[in-house]
C-alpha positions as a Markdown table, in Angstrom:
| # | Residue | x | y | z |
|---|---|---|---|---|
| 1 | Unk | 0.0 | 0.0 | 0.0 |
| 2 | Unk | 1.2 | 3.5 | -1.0 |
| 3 | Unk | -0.4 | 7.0 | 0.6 |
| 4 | Unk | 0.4 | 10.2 | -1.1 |
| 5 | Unk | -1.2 | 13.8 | -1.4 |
| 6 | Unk | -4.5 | 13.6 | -2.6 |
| 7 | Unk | -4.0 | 15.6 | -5.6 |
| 8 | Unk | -6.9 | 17.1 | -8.5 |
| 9 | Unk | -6.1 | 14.5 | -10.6 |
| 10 | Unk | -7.2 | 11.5 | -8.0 |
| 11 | Unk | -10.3 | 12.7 | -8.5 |
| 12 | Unk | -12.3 | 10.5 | -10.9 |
| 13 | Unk | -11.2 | 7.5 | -8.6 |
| 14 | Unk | -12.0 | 9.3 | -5.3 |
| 15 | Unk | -15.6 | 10.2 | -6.7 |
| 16 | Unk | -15.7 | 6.3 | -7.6 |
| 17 | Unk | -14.8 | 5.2 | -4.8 |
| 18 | Unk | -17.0 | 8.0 | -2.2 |
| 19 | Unk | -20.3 | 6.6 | -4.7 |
| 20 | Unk | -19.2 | 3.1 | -4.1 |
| 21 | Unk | -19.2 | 2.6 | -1.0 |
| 22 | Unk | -21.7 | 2.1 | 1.4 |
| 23 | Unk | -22.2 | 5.2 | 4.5 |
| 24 | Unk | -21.1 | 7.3 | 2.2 |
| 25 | Unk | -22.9 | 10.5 | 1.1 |
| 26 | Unk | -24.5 | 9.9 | -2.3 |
| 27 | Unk | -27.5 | 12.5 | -2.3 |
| 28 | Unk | -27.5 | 15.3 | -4.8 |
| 29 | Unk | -26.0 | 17.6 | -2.8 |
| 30 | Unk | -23.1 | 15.5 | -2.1 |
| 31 | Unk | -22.5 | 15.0 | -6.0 |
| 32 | Unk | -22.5 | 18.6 | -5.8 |
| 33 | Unk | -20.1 | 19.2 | -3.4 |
| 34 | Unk | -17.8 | 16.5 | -5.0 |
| 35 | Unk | -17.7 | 17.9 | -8.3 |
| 36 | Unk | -14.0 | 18.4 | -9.3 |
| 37 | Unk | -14.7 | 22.0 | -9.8 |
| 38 | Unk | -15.3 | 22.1 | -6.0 |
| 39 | Unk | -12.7 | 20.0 | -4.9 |
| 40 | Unk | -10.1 | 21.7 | -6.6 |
| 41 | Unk | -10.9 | 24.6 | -4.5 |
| 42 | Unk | -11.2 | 22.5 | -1.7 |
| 43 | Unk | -7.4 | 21.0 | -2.4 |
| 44 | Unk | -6.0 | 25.2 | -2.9 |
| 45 | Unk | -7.6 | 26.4 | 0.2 |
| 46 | Unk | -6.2 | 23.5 | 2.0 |
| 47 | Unk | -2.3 | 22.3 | 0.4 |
| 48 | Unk | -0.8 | 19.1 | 1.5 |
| 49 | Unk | -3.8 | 18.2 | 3.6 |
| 50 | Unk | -5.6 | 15.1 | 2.0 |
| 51 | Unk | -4.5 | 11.8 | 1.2 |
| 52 | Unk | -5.1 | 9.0 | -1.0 |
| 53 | Unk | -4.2 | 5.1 | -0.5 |
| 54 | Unk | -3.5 | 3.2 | -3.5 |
| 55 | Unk | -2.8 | -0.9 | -4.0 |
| 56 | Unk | -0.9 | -2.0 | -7.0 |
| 57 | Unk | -2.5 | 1.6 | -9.1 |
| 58 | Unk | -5.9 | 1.0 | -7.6 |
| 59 | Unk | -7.7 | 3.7 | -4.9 |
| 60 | Unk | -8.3 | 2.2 | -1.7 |
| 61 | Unk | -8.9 | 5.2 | 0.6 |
| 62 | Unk | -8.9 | 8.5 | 0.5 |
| 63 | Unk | -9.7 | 11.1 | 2.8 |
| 64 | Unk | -10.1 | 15.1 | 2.8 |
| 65 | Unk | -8.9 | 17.3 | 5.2 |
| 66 | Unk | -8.7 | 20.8 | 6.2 |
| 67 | Unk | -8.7 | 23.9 | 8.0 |
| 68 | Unk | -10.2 | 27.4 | 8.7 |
| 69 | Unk | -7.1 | 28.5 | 11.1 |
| 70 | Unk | -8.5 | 27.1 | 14.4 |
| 71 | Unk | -10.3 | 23.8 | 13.7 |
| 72 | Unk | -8.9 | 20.9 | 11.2 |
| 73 | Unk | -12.1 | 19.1 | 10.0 |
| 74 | Unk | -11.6 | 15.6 | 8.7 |
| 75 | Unk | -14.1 | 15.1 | 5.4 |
| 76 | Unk | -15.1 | 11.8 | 3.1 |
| 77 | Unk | -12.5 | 9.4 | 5.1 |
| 78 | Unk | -13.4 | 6.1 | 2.3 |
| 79 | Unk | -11.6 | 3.0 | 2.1 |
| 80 | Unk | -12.9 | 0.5 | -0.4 |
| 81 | Unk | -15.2 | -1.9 | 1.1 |
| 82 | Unk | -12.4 | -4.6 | -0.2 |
| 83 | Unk | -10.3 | -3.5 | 1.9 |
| 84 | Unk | -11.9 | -2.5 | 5.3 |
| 85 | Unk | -10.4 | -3.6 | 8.8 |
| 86 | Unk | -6.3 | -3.1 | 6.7 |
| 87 | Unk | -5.4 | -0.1 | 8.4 |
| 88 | Unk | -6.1 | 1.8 | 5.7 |
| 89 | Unk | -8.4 | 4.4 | 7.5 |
| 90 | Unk | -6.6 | 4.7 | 10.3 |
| 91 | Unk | -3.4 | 5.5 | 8.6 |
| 92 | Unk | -4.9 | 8.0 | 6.3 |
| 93 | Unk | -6.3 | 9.7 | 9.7 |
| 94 | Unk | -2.8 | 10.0 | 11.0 |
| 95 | Unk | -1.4 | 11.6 | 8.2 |
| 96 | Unk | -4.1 | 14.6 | 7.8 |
| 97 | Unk | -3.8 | 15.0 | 11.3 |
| 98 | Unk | 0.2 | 15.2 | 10.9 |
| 99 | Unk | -0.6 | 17.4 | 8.2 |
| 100 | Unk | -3.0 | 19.3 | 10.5 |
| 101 | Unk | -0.7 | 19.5 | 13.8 |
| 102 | Unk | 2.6 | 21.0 | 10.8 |
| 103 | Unk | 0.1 | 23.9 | 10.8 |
| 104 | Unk | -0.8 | 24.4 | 14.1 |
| 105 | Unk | -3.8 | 23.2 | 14.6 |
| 106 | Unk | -5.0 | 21.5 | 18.1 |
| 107 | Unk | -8.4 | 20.4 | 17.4 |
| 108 | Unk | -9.9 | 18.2 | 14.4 |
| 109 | Unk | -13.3 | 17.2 | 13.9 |
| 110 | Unk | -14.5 | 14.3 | 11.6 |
| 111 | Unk | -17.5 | 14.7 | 9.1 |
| 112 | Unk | -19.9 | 11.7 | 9.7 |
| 113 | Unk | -23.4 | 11.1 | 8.9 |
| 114 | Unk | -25.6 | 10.0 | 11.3 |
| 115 | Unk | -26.9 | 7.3 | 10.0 |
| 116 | Unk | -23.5 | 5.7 | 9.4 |
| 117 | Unk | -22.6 | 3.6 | 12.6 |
| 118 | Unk | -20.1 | 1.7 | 11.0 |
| 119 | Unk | -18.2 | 5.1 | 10.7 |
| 120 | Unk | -19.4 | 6.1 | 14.0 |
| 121 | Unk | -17.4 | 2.9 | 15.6 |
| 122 | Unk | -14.4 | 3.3 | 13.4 |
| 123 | Unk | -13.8 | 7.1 | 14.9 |
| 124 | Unk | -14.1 | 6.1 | 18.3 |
| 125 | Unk | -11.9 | 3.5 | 17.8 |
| 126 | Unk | -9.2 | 5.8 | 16.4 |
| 127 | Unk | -9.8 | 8.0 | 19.6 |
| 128 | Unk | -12.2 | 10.6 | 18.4 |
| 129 | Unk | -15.3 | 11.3 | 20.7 |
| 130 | Unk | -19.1 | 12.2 | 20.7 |
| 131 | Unk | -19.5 | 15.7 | 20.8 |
| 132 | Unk | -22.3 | 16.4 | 22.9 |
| 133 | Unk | -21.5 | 19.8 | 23.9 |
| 134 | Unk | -23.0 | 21.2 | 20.9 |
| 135 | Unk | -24.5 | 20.0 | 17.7 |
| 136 | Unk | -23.7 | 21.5 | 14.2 |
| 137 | Unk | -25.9 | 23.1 | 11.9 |
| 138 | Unk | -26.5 | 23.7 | 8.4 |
| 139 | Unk | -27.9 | 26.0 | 6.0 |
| 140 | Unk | -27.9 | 25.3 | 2.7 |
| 141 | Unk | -26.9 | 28.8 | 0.7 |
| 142 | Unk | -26.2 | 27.7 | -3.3 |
C-alpha cells in the first residue's frame, strides 16, 4: 500500500470510490459538493492536507482534510469496502492529522453522517469522541 497527497487528478477515482461505497454520502447535494470544480478549490484552500491510498495503481482510501485556522475538520475518510479492517483508514487519519498539527492546529473534527454507525465505531476506535456539547448546523446557501 502506498499513501500520497490527494491531488486534483485523484479525483475521478475518489468520486468512484466515495459513490461506491456504502455510509457514504451519495444525495445530490453530495455529487454537488464532490464535483471536481469544487474539490479543486477544496485542495488550494487547504495544500498538502488530504490523502489518497493506493494498491498495485488501484484507490483504496482517501480522505479530505482541512482547516479554517483554528479547527482541522476531517471530510469523506473512504476506504474501499475490499479493503476495510487493513489499516487503511486509520493510517490515512494520521497523516491529515500530521498534516494538521505542521500547521498548528490542536483540534480536528470528523464529518460523519448520522446514520452511518459503521463510521461512527471506526472514529471512536481511532480516539475521536461524541460531541455532545454542541450540535452542528447547516444552511444550505447555493
Amino acid at each position: 500500500m502506498i499513501i500520497k497527497e490527494f491531488t486534483i487528478a485523484d479525483h475521478d477515482s475518489a468520486a468512484e470510490l466515495w459513490h461506491s461505497v456504502k455510509g457514504v454520502c451519495n444525495c445530490d447535494k453530495c455529487t454537488f459538493l464532490d464535483s471536481k470544480e469544487n474539490i479543486a478549490k477544496f485542495l488550494t484552500r487547504n495544500p498538502g492536507m488530504s490523502f489518497a491510498a493506493f494498491d498495485g495503481g488501484l484507490m483504496t482510501g482517501v480522505v479530505l482534510c482541512g482547516h479554517d485556522g483554528r479547527t482541522g475538520i476531517i471530510y469523506r475518510l473512504t476506504v474501499a469496502e475490499s479493503h476495510h479492517r487493513k489499516g487503511i483508514g486509520g493510517k490515512l487519519v494520521e497523516k491529515a492529522v500530521e498534516a494538521l498539527k505542521k500547521e498548528g492546529i490542536i483540534n480536528v473534527k470528523a464529518f460523519v453522517l448520522n446514520d452511518n454507525p459503521s463510521g461512527h465505531a471506526f472514529w471512536e476506535q481511532v480516539g475521536f469522541k461524541e460531541n455532545t456539547v454542541a450540535m452542528t448546523r447547516y444552511k444550505e446557501i447555493r
